[in-house]
N, C-alpha and C positions, 0 to 999 in steps of 0.2 A: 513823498516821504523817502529820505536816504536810505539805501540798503547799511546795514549794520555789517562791519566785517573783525575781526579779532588780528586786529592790525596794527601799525602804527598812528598813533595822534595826528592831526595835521598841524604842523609846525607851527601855523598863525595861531593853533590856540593859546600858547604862552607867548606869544611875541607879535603882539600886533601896530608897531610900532611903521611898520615897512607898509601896507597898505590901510591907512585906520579907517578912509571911510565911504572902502567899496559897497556896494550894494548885499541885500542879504541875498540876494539872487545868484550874486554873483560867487558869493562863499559857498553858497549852495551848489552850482554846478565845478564850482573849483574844487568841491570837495570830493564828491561823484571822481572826477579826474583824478586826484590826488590815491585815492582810494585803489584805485583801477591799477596805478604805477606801482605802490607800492605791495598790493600781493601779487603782482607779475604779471597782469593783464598786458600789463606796457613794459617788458625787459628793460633795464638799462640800457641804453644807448637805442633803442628801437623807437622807431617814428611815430610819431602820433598822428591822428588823422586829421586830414585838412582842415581848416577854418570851416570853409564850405558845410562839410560831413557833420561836422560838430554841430555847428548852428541849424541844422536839420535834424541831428538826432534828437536835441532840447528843445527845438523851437523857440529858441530865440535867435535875433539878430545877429550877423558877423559882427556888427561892431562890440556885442556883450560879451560873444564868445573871447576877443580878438582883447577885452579887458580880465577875463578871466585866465589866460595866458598869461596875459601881462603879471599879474594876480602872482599865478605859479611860478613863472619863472622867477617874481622876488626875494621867495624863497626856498630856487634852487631846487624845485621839485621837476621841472623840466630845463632845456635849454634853446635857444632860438636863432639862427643862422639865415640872416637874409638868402632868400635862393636857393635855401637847403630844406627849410622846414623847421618842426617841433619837435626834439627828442625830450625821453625819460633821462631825467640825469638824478632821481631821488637817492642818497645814500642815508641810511637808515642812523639814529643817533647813535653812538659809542656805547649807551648805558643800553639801548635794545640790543646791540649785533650778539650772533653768537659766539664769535668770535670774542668776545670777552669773558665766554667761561674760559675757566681755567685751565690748561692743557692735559688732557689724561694719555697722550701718545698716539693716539688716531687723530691724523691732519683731516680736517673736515676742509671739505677745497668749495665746495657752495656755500661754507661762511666766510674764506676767502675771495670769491668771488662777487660773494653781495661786499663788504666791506673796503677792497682792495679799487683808489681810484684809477684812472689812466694814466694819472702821472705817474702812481706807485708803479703799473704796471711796466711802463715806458722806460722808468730809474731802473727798476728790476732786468728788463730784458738789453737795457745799454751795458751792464755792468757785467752779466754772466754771460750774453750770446758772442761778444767779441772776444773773449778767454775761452770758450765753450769751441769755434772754429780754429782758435792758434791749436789749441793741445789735438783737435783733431788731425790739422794741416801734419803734424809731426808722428803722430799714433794709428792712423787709419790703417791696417791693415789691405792687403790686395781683394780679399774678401768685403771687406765692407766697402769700399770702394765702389767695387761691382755693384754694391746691392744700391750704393745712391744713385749710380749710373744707369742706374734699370728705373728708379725712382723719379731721375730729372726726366726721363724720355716719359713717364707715366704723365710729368704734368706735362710734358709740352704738347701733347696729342688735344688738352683739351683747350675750347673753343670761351665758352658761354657758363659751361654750368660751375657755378658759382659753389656751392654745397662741396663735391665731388672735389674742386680745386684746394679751398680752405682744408679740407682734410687731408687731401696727397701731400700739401705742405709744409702740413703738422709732423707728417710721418718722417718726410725730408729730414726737418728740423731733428726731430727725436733721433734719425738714424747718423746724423754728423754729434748728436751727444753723446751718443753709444758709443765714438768711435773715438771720445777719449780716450776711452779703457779706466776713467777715474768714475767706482761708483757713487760718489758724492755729487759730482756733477751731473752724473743720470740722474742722480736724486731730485736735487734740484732743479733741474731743466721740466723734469716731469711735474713737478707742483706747479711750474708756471704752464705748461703743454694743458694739463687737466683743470686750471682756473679758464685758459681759453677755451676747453671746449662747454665751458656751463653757459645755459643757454642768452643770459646777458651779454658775456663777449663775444659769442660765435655769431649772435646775427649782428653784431655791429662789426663784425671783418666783413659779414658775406654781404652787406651792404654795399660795400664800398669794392667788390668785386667785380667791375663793367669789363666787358672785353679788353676793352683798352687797359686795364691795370691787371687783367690776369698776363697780357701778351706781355706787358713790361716786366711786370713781376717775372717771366718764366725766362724772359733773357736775363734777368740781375742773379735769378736761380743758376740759369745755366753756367754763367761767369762764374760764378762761386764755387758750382761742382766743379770748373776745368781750373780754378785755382787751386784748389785742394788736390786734387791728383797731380797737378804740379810741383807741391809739395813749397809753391807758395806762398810763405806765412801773410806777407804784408799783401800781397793786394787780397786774401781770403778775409783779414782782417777788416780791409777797407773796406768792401763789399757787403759785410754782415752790418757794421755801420751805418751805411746808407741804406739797407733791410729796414733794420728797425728805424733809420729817421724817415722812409718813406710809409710804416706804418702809424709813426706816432702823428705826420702830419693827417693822415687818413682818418686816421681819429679825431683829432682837432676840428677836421670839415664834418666829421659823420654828428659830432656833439654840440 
């Protein structure tokens, strides 16, 4: 018997056009799955577990599990990446989010961050992080300055841990917003900063955090802080650019 949860529907009950005539077996452990992703068992962007695991938790065959993925991913409740694996990619309907109540002046940022997809995230962070480094490159103060410079030597000391890096970088980020001196732009940078730290987007960053991507990550860091104190608009510019398109492809392979 299904555990019962006070959640979302499964999408194939109104729409069974896309799989019409899998097994009841198969709806039944697709459902278990579906269930799982959507009250957070399985975050957004976080990996699901092997084929293997799967078909040993249920006892049944790789090849049923391996159709009941198939199953899920028809309708978008995961996603599947030869060489990568099975992520959660479930976004909940429009008429569920709560982000469709109506706004009473408190930003709720975990209904932005169930709601809000990676492209949104992506569009949002190309748009304000390359303005966000110009007004810094021109406004930083000798004080703040200091304090990023204390901040790019904090990440570079580290190696491996992944958790620990993700956050130094946040702070990073935050402290070149601070250092427009425009509180609109803290505003904003800080809604996109606190939708990354809800726990759907932070482990799909710390995923994709291998040695090898924190080392590069901490030299395209460090180019950036020694553009900024240079008082270099355009390669500061350029740098936060290539930031975010080496995050959005990170994402693309993490989902």
């Amino acid at each position: 018997m299904l555990e019962q949860f006070d959640i979302d529907v499964p999408p194939w009950t109104d729409d069974v056009s896309k799989h019409p005539f899998v097994t009841a077996r198969v709806k039944d452990v697709a459902t278990i799955l579906f269930q799982r992703v959507a009250k957070g068992e399985y975050p957004f962007g976080t990996r699901l577990p092997a084929e293997r695991d799967l078909a040993e938790e249920f006892g049944e065959t790789r090849a049923t599990i391996r159709q009941v993925l198939e199953f899920l991913a028809a309708y978008d409740v995961i996603s599947r990446r030869a060489g990568s694996g099975t992520f959660a990619a479930y976004q909940r309907p429009a008429s569920s989010r709560r982000a469709s109540v109506p706004f009473t002046g408190v930003l709720d940022t975990h209904a932005l961050a169930e709601t809000a997809s990676p492209f949104a995230m992506n569009v949002a962070s190309s748009i304000l992080e390359p303005e966000m480094v110009r007004l810094a490159t021109i406004y930083m103060s000798a004080r703040d300055l200091n304090e990023l410079g204390e901040q790019i030597a904090k990440l570079e000391h580290i190696v491996t841990e992944a958790d620990l890096f993700a956050t130094l970088e946040e702070e990073f980020m935050m402290t070149i917003a601070r250092g427009t001196h425009n509180s609109l732009i803290v505003a904003m940078y800080t809604i996109l900063h606190e939708v990354r730290q809800q726990p759907q987007w932070a482990a799909s960053r710390r995923q994709g955090l291998t040695p090898a991507k924190i080392k590069s990550t901490q030299r395209l860091l460090r180019s950036l802080h020694d553009a900024i104190a240079r008082r270099n608009i355009e390669t500061a510019v350029e740098l936060i650019r290539l930031h975010v398109s080496n995050m959005q492809e990170d994402m693309i392979y993490e989902s």
